[in-house]
Structure formats: C-alpha cells, structure tokens
Backbone as a ProteinNet text record, in pm:
[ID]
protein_1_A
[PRIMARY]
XXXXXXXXXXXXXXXXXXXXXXXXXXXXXXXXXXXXXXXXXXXXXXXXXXXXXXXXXXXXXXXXXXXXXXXXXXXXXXXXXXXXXXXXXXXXX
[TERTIARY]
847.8	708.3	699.8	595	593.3	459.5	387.8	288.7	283.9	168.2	135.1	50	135.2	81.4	55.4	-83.3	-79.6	-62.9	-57.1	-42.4	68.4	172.6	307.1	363.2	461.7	532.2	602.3	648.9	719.2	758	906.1	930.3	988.3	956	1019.7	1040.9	1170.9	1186.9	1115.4	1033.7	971.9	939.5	938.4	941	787.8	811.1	664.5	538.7	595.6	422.1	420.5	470.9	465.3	379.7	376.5	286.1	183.8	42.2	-73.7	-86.6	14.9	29.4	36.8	140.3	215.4	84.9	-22.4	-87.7	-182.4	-244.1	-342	-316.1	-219	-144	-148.4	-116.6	-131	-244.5	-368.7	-516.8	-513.3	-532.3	-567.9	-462.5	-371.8	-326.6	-357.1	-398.8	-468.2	-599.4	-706.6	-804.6	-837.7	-672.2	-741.9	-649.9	-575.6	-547.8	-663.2	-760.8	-871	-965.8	-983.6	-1077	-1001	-886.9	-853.1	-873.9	-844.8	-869.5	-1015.5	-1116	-1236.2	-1286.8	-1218.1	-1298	-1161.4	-1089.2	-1004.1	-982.5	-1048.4	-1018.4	-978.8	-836.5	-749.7	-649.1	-622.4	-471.3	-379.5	-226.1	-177	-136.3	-84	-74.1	41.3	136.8	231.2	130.2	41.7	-6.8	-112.5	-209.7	-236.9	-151.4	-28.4	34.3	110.9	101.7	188.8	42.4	-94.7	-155.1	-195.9	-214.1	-189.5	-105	9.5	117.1	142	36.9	30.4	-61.1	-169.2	-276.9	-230.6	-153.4	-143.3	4.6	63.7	193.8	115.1	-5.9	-46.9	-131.9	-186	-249.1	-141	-51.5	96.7	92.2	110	173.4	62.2	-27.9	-168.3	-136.5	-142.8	-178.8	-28.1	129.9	245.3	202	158.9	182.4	19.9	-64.5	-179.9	-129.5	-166.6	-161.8	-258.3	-384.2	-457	-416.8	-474.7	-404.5	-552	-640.6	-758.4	-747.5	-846.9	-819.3	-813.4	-869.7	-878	-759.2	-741.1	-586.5	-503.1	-476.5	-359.8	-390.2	-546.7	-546.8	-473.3	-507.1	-510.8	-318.5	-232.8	-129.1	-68.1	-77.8	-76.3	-80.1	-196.1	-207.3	-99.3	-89.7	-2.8	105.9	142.8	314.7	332.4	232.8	227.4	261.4	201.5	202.3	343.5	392	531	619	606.7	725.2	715	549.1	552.2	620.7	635.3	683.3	835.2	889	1029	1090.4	988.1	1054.8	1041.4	965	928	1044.9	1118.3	1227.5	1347.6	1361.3	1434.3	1478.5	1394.3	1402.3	1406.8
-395	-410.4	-512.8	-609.1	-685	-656.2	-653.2	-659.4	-804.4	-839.2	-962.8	-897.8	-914.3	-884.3	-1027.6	-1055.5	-1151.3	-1294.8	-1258.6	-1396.7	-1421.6	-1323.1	-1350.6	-1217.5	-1238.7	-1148.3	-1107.6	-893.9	-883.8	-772.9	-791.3	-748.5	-578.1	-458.9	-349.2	-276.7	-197.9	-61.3	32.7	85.6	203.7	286.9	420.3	508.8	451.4	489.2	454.5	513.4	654	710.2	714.6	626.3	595.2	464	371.5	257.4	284.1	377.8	345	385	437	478.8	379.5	315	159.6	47.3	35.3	-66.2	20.3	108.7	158.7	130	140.2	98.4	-53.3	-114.2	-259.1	-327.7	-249.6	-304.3	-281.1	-154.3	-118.7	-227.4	-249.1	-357.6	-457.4	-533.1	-659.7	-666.9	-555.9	-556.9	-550.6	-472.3	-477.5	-607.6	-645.2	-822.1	-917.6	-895.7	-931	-914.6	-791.6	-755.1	-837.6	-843.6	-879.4	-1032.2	-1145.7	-1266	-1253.4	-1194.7	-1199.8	-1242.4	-1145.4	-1073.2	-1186.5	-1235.7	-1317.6	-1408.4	-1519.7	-1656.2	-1742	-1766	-1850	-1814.6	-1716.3	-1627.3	-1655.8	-1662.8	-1700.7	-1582.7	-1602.1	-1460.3	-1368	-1435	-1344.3	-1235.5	-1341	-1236	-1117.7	-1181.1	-1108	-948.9	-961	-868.9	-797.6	-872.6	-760.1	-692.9	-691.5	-669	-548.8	-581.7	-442.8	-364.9	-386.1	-277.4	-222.4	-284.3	-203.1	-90.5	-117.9	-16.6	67.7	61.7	185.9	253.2	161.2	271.9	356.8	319.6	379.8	528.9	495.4	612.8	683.2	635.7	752.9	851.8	779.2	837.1	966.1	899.8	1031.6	1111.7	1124.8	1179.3	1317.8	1245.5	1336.7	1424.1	1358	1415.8	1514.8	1519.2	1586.7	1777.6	1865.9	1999.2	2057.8	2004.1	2050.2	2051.2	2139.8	2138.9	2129.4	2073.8	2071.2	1974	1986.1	1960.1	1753.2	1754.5	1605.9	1532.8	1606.4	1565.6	1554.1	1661.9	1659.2	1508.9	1503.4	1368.3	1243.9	1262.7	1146.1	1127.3	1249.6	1206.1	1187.9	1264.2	1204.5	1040.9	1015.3	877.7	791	801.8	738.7	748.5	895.6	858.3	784.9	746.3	666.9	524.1	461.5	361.8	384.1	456.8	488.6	481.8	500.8	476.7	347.1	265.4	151.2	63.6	58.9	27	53.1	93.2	125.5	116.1	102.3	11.3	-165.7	-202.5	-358.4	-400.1	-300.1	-295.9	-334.1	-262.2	-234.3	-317.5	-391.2	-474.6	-625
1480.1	1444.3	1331.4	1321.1	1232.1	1197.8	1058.3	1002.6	879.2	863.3	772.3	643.4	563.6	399	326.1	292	181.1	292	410.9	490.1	538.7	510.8	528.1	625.4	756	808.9	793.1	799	773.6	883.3	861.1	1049.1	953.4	1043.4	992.4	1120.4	1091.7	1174.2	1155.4	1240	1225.2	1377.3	1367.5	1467.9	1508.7	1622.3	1721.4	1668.1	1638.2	1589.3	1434	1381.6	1226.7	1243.5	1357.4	1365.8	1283.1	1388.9	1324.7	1206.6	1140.7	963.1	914.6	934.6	874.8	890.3	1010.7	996.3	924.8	931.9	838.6	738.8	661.7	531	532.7	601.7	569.6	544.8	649.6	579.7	478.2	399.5	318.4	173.6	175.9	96	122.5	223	260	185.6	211.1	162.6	9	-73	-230	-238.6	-150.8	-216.4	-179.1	-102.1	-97.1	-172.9	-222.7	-342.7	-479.3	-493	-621	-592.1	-531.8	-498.7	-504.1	-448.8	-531.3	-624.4	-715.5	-839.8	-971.4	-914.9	-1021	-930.3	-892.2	-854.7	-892.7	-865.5	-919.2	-915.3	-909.7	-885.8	-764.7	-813.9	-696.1	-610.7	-447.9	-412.8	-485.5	-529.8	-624.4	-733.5	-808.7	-867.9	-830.1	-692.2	-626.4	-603.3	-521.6	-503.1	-594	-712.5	-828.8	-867.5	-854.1	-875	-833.9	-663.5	-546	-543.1	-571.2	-625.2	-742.4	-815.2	-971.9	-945	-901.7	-849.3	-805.4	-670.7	-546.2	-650.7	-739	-827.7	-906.5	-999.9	-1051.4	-1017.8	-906.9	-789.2	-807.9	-695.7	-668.6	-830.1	-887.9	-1002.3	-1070.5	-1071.7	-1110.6	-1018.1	-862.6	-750.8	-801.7	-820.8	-856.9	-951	-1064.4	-1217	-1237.6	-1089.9	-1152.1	-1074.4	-1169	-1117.5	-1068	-1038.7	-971.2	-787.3	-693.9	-560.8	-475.8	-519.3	-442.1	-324.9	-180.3	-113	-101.2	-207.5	-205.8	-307.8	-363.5	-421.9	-356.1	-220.1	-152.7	-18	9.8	36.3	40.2	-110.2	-171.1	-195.7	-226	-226.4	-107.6	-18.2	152	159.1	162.5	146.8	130.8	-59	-122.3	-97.2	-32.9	-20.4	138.8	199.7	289.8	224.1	153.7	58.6	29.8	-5.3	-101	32.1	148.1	239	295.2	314.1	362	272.7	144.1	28.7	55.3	68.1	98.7	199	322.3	455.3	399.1	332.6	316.9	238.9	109.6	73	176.4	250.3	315	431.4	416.4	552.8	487.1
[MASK]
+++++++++++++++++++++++++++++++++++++++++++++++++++++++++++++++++++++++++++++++++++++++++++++

C-alpha cells in the first residue's frame, strides 16, 4: 500500500483491513498540513510536518496521561494510537 503525505509517497506493509485505518489516518494528517500551510504561509513542508506531528504527539500524550475513562476520551485515544501505529509503520518502512 502506498499513501502520499505532504505530496510525497510512502509505500507501507500493512494487513488488508488496517487499510481504511491507515488512509483515514492519512487524510486527517494531510488536512492539518493543510490547515497549518494556511494559517502560516511561507512554511516549508518540513516545517509543515514537524508541525503535524507536534500536534497529533501532543494529543497522544494528553489522551495517555488523562484519568478520566469517559466515552470520548477513549475515542479520542483510539484514534491517536491509530496515529501512533501509522507513525511507526512510516518509521518502519
């Protein structure tokens, strides 16, 4: 499977029904590197993307370190550790 982050391809192994996770995940980083190219014009995509990955680390990290178990917390860390494995196949590959 290959997905395009930032304009660029990147080829990963992933189980078949991890796909529509992995591209769901890839909009959603496409789009806040879109929001951030916005809102700071002029930026190159490097900083773009240290940008998007400062964000979605910082999420993760609230989402671990909070003790509340409400149903939208567990959401929300769902999510992120989606983020946190697409992140670690892109490593990885």
């Amino acid at each position: 499977m290959t997905v395009i982050i930032a304009g660029r391809p990147y080829s990963l192994k992933v189980e078949a029904e991890d796909e529509p996770v992995i591209l769901r995940l890839t909009k959603e980083i496409n789009d806040k590197i879109k929001q951030f190219q916005t809102t700071y014009r002029g930026k190159d995509k490097q900083d773009l993307l240290a940008m998007t990955l400062l964000t979605f680390t910082v999420d993760l990290h609230k989402a671990r370190t909070k003790t509340t178990t409400d149903l939208s917390a567990n959401h929300l860390s769902d999510s992120l550790q989606e983020i946190d494995n697409l992140l670690d196949n892109l490593v990885k590959s």
